[in-house]
MARLUMKOL-760065 format. One line per 3 residues: their letters; for each residue x, y, z of N, C-alpha, C. Coordinates in pm, whole numbers, padded with zeros to 5 digits, m for minus. Example, Ala and Ser with C-alpha at 12.3 -4.5 7.8 and 13.67 -1.06 7.14 Angstrom:
# MARLUMKOL-760065
as = 01319/m00569/00780/01230/m00450/00780/01320/m00330/00780  01285/m00225/00708/01367/m00106/00714/01290/00003/00787 $
This chain:
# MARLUMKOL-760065
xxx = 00085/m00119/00000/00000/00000/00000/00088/00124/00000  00069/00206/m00090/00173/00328/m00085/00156/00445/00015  00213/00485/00001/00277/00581/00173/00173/00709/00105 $
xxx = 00114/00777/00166/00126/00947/00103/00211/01051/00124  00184/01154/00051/00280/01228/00026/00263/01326/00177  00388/01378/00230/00429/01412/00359/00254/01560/00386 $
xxx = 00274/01593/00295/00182/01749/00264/00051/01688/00265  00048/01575/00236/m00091/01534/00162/m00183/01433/00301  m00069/01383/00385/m00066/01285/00481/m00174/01330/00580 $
xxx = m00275/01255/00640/m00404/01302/00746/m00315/01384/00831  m00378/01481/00899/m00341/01585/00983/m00373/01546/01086  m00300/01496/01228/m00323/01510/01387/m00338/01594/01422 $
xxx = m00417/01629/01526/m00395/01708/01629/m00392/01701/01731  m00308/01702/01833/m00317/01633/01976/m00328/01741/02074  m00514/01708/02132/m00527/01828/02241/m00471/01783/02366 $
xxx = m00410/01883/02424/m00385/01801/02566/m00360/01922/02641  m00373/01892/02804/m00388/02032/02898/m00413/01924/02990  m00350/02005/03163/m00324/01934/03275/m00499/01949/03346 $
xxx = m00548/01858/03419/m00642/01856/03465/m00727/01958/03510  m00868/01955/03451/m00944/02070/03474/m00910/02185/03386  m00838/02128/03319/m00842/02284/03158/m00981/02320/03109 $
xxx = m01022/02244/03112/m01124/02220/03038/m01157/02187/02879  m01097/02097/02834/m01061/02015/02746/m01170/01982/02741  m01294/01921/02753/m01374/01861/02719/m01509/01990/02692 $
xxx = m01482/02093/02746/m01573/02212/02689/m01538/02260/02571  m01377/02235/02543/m01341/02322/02411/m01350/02181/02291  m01372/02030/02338/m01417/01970/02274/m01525/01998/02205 $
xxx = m01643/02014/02295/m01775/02037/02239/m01832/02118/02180  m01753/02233/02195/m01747/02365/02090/m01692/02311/01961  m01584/02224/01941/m01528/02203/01821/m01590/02162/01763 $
xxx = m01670/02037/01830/m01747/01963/01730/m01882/02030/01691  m01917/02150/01715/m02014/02218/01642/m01966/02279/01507  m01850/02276/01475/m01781/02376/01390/m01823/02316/01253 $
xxx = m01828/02356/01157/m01843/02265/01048/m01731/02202/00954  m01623/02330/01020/m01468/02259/00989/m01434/02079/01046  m01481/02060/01146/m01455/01941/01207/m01576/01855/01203 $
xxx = m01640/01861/01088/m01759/01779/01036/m01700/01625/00957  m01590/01633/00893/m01508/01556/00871/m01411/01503/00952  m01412/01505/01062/m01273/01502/01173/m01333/01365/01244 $
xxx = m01189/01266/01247/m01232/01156/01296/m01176/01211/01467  m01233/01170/01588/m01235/01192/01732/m01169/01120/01797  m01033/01111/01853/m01051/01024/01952/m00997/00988/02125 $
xxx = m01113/00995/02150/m01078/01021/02305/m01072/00908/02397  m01047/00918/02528/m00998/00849/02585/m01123/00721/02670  m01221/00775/02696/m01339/00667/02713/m01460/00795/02725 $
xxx = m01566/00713/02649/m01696/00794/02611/m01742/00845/02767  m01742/00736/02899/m01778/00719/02958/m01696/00868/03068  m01597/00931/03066/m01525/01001/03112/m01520/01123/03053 $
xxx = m01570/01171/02923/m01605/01237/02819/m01724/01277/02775  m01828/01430/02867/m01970/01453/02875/m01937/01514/02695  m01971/01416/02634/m02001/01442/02508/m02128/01461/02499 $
xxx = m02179/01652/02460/m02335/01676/02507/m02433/01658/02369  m02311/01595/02234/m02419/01599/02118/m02500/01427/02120  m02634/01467/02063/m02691/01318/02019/m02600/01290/01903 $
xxx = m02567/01108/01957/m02530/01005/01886/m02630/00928/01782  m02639/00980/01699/m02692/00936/01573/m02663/00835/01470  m02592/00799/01549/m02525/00673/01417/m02437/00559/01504 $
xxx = m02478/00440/01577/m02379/00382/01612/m02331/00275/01544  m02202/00312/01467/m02143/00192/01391/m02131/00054/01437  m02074/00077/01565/m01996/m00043/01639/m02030/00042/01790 $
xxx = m01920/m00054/01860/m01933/m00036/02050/m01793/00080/02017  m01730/00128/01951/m01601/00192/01921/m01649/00283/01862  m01712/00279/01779/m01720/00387/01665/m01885/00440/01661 $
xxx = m01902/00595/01654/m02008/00664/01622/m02028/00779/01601  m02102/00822/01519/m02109/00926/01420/m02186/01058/01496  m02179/01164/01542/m02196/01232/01623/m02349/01357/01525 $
xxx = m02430/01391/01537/m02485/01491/01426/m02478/01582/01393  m02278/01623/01443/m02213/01704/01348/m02151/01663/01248  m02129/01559/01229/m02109/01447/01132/m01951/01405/01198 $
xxx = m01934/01438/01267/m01757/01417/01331/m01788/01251/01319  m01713/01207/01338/m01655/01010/01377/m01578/01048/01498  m01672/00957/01579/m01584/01001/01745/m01593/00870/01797 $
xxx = m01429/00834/01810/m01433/00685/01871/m01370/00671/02013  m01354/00573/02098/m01279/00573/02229/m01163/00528/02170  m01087/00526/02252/m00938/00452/02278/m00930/00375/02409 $
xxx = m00951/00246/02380/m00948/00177/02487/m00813/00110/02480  m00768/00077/02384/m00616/00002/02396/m00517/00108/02321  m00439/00043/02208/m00325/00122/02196/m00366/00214/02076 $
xxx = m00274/00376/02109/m00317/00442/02029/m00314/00394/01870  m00186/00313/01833/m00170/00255/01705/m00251/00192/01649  m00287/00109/01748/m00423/00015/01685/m00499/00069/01617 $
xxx = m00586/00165/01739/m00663/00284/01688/m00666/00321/01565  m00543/00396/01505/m00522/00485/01434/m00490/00355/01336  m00482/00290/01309/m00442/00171/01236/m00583/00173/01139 $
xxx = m00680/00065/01245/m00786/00057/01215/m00880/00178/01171  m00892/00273/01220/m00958/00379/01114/m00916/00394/00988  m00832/00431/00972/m00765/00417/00845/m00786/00282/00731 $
xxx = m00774/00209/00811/m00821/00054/00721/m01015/00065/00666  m01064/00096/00760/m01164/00089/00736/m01237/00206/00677  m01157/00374/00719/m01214/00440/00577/m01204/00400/00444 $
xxx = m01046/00291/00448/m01015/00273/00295/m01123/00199/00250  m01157/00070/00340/m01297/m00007/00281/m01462/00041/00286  m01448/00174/00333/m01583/00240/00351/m01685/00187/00463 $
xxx = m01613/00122/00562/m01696/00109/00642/m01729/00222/00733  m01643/00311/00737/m01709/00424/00826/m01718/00540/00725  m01750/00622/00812/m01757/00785/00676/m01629/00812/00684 $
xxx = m01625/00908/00564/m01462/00902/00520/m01416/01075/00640  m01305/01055/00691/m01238/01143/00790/m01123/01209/00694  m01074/01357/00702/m00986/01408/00644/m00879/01467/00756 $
xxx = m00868/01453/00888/m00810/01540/00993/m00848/01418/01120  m00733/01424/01196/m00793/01346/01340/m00748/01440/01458  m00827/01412/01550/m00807/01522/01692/m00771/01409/01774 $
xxx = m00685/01414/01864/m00714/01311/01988/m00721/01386/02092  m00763/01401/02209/m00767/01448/02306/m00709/01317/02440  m00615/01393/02514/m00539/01302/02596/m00626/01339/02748 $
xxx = m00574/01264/02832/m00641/01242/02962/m00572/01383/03039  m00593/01429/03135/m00515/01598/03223/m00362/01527/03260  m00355/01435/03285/m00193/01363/03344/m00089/01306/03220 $
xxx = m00198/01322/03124/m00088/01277/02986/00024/01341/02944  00141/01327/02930/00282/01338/02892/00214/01284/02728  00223/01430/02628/00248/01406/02499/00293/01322/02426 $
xxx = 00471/01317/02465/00583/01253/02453/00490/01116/02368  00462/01031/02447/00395/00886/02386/00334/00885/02273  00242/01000/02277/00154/01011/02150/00227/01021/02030 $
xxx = 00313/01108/02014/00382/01170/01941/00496/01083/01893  00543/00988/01979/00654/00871/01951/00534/00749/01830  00409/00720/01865/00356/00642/01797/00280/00716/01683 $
xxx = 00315/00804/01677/00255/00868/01500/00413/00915/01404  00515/00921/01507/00666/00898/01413/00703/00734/01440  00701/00657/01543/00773/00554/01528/00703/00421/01499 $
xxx = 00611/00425/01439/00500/00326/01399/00538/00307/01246  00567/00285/01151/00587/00256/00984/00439/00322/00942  00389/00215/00927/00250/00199/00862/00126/00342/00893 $
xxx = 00167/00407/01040/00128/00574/01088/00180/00647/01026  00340/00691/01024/00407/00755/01006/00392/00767/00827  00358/00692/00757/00364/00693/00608/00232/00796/00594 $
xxx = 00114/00778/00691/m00043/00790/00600/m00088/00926/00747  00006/00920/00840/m00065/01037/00927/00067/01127/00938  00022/01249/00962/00118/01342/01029/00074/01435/01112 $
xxx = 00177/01482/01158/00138/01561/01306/00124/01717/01295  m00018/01748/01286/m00058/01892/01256/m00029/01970/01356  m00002/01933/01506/00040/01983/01620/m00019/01945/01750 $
xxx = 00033/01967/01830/00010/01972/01974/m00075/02088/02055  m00168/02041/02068/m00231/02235/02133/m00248/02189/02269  m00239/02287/02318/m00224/02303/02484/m00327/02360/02562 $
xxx = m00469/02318/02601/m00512/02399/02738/m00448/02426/02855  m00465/02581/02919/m00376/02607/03036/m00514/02700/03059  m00529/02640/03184/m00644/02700/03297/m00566/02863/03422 $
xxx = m00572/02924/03321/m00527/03049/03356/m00548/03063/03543  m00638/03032/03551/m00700/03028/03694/m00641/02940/03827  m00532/02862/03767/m00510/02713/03874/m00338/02745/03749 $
xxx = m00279/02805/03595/m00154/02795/03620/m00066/02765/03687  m00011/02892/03744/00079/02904/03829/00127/02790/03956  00017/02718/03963/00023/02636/04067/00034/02538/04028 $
xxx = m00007/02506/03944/00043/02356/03874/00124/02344/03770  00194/02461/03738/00314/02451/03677/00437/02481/03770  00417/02488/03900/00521/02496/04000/00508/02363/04050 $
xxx = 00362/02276/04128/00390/02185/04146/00420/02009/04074  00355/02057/03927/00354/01940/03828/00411/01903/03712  00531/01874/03708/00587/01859/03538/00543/01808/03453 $
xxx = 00417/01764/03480/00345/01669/03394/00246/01821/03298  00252/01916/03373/00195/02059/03302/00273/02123/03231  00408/02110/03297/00528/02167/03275/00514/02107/03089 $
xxx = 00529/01982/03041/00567/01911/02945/00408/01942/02847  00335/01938/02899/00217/01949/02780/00254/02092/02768  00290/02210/02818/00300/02324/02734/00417/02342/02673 $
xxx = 00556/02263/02687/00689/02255/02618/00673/02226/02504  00599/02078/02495/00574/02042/02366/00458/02114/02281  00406/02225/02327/00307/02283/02237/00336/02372/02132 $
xxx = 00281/02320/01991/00249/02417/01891/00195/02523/01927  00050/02515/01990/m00019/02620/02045/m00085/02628/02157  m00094/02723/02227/m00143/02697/02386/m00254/02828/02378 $
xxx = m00375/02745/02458/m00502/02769/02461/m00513/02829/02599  m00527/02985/02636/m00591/02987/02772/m00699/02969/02783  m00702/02932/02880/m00862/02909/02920/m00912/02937/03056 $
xxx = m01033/03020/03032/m01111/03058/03184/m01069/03187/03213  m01060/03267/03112/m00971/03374/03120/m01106/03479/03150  m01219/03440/03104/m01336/03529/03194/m01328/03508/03336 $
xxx = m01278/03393/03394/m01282/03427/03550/m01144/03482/03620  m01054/03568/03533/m00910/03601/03606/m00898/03774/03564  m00814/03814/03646/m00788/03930/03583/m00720/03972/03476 $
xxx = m00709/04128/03415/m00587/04084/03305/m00473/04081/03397  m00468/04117/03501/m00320/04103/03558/m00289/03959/03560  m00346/03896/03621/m00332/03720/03642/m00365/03676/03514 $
xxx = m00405/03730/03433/m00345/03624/03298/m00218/03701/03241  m00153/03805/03251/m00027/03877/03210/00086/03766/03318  00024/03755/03400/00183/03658/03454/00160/03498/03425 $
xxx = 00064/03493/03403/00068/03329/03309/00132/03373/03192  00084/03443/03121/00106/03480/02962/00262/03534/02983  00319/03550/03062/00483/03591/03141/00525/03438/03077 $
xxx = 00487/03324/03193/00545/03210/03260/00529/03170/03115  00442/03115/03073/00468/03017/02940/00505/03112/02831  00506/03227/02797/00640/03280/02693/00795/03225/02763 $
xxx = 00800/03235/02890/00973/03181/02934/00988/03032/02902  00877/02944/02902/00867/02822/02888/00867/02795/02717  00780/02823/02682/00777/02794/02531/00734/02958/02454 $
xxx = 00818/02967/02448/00750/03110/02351/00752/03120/02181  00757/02984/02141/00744/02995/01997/00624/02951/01998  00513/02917/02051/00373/02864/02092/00304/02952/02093 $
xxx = 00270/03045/01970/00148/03144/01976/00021/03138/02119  m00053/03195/02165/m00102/03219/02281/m00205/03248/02252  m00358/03215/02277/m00500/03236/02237/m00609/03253/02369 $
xxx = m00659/03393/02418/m00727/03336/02558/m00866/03343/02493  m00888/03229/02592/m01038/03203/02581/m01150/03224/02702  m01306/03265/02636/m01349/03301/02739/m01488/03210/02739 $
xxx = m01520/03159/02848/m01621/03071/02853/m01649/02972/02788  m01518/02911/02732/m01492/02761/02681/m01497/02817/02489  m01535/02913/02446/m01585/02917/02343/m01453/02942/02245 $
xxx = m01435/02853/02114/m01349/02787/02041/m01383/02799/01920  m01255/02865/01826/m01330/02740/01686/m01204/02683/01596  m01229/02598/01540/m01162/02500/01506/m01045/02596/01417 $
xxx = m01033/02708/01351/m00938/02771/01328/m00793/02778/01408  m00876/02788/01540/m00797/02808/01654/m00690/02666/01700  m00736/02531/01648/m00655/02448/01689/m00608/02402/01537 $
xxx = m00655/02435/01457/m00639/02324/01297/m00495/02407/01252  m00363/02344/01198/m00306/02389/01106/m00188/02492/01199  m00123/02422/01299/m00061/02472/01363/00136/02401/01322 $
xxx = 00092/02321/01264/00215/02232/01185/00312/02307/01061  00342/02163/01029/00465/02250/00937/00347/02300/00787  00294/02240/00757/00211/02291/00629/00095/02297/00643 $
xxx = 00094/02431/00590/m00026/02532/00584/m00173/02435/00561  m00298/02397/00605/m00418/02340/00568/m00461/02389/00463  m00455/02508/00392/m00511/02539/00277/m00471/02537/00171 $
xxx = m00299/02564/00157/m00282/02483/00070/m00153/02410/00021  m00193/02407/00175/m00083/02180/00140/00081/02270/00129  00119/02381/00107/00220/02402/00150/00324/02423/00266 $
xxx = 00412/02413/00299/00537/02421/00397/00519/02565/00420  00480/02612/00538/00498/02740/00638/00594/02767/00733  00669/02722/00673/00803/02742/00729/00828/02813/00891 $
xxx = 00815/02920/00869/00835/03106/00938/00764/03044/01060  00622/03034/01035/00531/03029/01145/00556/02930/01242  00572/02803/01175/00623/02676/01278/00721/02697/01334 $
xxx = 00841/02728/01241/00932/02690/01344/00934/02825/01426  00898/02972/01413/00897/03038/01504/00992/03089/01599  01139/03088/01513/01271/03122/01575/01284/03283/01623 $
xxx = 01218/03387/01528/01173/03517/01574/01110/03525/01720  01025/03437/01779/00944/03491/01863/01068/03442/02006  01110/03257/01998/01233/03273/02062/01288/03343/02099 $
xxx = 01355/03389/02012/01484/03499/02018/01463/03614/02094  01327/03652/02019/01264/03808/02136/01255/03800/02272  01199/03619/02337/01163/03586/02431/01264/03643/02495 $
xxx = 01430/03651/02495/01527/03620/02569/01548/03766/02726  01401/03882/02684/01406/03920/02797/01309/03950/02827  01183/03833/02832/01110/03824/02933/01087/03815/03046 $
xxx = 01005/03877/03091/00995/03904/03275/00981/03756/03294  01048/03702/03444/01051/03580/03514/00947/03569/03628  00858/03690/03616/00774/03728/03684/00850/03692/03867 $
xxx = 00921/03725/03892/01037/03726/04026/01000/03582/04047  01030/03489/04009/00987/03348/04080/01118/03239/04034  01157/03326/03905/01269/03231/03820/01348/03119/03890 $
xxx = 01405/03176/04068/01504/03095/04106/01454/03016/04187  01314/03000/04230/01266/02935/04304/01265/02738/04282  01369/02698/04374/01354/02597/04301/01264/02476/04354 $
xxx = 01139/02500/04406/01014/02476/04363/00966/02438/04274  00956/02511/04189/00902/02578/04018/01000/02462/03917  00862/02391/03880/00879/02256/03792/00934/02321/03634 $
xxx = 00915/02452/03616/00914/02493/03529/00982/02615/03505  01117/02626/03597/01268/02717/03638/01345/02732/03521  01359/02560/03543/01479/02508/03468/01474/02461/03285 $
xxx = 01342/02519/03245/01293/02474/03135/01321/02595/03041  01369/02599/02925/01431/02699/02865/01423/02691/02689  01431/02767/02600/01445/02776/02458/01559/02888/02368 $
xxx = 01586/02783/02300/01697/02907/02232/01730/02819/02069  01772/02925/01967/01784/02872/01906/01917/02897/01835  01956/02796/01757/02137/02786/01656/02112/02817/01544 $
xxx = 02211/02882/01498/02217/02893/01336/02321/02878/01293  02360/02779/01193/02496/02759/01143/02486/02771/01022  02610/02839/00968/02659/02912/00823/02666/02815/00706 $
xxx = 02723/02702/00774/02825/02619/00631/02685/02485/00670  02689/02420/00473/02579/02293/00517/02649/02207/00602  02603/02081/00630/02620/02002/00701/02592/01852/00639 $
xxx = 02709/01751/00658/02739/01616/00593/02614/01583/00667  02507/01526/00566/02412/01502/00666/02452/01356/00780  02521/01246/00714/02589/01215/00833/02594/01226/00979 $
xxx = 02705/01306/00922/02729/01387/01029/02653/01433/01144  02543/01549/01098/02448/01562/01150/02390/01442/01242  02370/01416/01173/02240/01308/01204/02357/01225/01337 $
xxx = 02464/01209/01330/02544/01171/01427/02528/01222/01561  02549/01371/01556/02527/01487/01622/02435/01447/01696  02309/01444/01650/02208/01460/01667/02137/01373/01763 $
xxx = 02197/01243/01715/02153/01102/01774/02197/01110/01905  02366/01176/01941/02434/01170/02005/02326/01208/02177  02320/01359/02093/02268/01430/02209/02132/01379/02274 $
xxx = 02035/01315/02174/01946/01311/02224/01916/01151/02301  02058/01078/02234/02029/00972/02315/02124/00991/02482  02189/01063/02516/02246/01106/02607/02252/01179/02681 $
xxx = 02116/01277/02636/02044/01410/02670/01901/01400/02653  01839/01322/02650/01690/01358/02577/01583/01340/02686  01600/01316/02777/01533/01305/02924/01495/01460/02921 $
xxx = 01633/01561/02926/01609/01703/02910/01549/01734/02762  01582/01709/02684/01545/01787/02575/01401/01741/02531  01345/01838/02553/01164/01809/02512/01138/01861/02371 $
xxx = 01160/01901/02342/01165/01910/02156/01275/02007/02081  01290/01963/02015/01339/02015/01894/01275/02068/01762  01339/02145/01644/01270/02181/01577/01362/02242/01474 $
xxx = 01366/02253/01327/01490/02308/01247/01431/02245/01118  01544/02396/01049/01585/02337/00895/01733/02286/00882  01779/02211/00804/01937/02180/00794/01987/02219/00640 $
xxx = 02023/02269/00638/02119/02294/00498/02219/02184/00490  02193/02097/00392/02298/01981/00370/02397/01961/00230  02483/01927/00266/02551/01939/00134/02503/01884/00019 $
xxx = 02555/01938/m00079/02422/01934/m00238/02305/01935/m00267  02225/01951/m00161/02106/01962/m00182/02047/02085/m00199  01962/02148/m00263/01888/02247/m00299/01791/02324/m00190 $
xxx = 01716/02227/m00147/01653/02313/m00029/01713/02194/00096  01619/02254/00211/01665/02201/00364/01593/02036/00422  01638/02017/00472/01544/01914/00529/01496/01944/00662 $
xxx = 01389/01935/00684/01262/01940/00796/01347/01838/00915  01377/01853/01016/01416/01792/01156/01299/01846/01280  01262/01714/01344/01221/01743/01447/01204/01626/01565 $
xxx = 01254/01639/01684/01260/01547/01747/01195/01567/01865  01135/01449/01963/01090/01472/02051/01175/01364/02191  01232/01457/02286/01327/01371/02409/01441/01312/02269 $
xxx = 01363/01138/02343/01478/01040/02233/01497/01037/02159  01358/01046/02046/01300/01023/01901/01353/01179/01797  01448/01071/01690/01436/01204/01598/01373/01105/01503 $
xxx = 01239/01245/01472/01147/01210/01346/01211/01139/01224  01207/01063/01111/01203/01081/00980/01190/01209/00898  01326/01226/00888/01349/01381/00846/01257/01411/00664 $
xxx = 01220/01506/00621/01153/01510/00522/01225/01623/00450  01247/01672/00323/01321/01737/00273/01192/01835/00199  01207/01974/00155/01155/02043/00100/01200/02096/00023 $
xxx = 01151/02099/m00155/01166/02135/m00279/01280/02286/m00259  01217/02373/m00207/01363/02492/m00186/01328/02585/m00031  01401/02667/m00038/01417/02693/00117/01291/02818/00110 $
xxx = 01261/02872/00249/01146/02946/00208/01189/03102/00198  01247/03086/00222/01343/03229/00246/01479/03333/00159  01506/03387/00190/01680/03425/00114/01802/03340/00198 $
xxx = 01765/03300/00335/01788/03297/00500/01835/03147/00418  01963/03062/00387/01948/02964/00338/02050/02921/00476  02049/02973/00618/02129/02911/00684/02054/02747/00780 $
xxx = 02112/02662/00807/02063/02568/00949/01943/02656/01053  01892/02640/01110/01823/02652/01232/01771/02572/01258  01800/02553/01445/01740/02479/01523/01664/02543/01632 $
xxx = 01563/02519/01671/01526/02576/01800/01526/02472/01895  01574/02486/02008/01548/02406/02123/01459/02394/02272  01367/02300/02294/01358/02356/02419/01380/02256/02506 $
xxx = 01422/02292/02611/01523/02215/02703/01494/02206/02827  01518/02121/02909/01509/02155/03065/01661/02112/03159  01722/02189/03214/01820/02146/03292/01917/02106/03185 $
xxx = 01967/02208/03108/02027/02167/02999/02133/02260/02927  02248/02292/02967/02303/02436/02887/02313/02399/02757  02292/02515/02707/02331/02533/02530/02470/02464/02483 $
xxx = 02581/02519/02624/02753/02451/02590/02760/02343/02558  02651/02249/02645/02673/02129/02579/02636/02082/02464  02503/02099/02354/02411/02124/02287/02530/02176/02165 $
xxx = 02606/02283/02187/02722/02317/02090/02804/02182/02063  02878/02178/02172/02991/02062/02187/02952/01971/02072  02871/01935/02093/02807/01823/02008/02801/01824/01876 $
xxx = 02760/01969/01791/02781/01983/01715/02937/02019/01625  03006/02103/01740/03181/02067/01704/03248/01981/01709  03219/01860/01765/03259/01751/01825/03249/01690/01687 $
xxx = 03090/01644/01663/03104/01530/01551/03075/01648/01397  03059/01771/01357/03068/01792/01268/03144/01920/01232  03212/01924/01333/03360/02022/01355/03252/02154/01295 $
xxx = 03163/02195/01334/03084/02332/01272/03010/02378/01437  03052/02498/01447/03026/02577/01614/02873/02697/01498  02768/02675/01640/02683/02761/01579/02765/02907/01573 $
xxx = 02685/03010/01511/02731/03137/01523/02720/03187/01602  02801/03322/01656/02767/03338/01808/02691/03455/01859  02624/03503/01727/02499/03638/01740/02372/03577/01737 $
xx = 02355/03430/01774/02200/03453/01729/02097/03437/01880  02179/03376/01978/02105/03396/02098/02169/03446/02221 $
């Protein structure tokens, strides 16, 4: 069965936010949207999930058709399976045909997993790709559970985009020092507040490397090395050294190197750090300029896992240098260099962070 093309490949989206975000309100807004009329669902048990639309269609004990026309199934075993089997069975038409999937994770879920079985699966990795990670953060309960929980700490590291939420019950002051804390944490993660759960699917769809409309590479926006860079003097809202705060030691910056790179090499580099470092390193993100090639190749890794790198027709820019962005926890940049002088004798430049 042939693979599709990287641009062309079903779009994920993985909602996730630490308990009591309210994830399951900005669910039910979505599925009114008519954008996500085609969107296959899948959450973690129906039974845990006040899904408030009538079920109009029950395929199976797994599968049912919601009368927004969404396909909203549980996940009772492994996400692969899951995602396996839908796919098999749009191809044979047993269910309605899905163009986009959402999953929504449980409040204690670590991303990380999800995200390892839609790159390290074959048969996923050919026919799905990862439109992004969006993040609920309960503006109201932040601060406190990103000091006491790394498990909050990590769903907003790894976010494409982070969703406030409940931002009608806070002030603007108390959402200015959330909106502080996660720019120091992830600040290439555009920021959206929301008020009284109310959503629309604009807001989570198409936060990845290529654009939803039309199937092209958006380079600028994803990887988001501008907004980084600015981050570097954001207020720490006085709490920075507290070492309490699950979310101190968690940091972003990004490299740019001049000359291409043996991809080899690279990829040596690369392996190096993250198999010897990747506990700290919560994602990665870059173009690589490689020798003879015309445009860059797409890198992105998560902890251990570096993706299946994908290459793009030409670069998007005049900007034909490397970039990486990093975000890290408990982790200096010195070492993060080393690595790259070490196995590909090339030191980033030393103006860019």
């Amino acid at each position: 069965m042939p693979a599709l093309e990287p641009a062309r490949a079903i779009p994920v989206t993985v909602l996730t936010g630490f308990l009591g975000a309210g994830k399951t309100t900005l669910l039910n807004h979505l599925l009114r949207q008519p954008q996500m009329a085609d969107a296959a669902v899948l959450i973690n048990e129906f039974g845990d999930v006040a899904i408030d639309h009538h079920l109009v269609d029950k395929l199976d004990d797994k599968v049912v058709v919601l009368d927004s026309g969404c396909l909203c199934c549980s996940v009772r075993g492994e996400l692969a399976n899951s995602l396996r089997g839908l796919f098999m069975r749009r191809l044979r038409r047993e269910i309605p045909a899905f163009s986009r999937v959402l999953i929504e994770t449980t409040g204690l879920a670590d991303p990380a997993p999800v995200l390892y079985t839609l790159l390290g699966d074959f048969f996923i990795a050919e026919r799905f790709r990862i439109d992004g990670v969006v993040t609920a953060v309960d503006v109201t309960h932040a601060n406190r559970q990103l000091t006491r929980h790394f498990e909050a700490v990590r769903q907003v590291a790894m976010a494409d985009r982070l969703l406030l939420t409940k931002c009608d019950l806070a002030t603007p002051g108390e959402i200015a020092v959330v909106v502080r804390r996660l720019t120091r944490t992830n600040p290439g993660a555009p920021q959206i507040e929301l008020r009284h759960g109310v959503i629309t699917a604009d807001q989570v769809m198409g936060c990845g490397l290529y654009d939803p409309a039309g199937k092209t590479a958006d380079v600028r926006r994803w990887l988001a090395e501008e907004r980084v860079v600015a981050a570097r003097g954001v207020a720490h809202d006085g709490q920075a050294h507290d070492p309490n705060r699950h979310d101190a030691l968690v940091h972003a910056f990004v490299l740019h190197f001049t000359q291409p790179f043996a991809w080899p090499e690279f990829t040596e580099a690369i392996d190096v750090l993250l198999a010897t470092c990747g506990d700290r390193i919560l994602r990665v993100k870059g173009l690589v300029a490689v020798d003879g090639e015309s445009g860059p190749r797409v890198v992105q890794c998560v902890q251990h896992m570096r993706y299946p790198a994908s290459s793009l027709p030409d670069w998007p820019d005049a900007d034909h240098r490397s970039r990486l962005v990093f975000i890290v926890r408990a982790l200096a940049r010195d070492i993060v260099d080393q690595a790259f002088i070490m196995f590909c004798d090339s030191a980033p430049t030393p103006d860019t962070t």
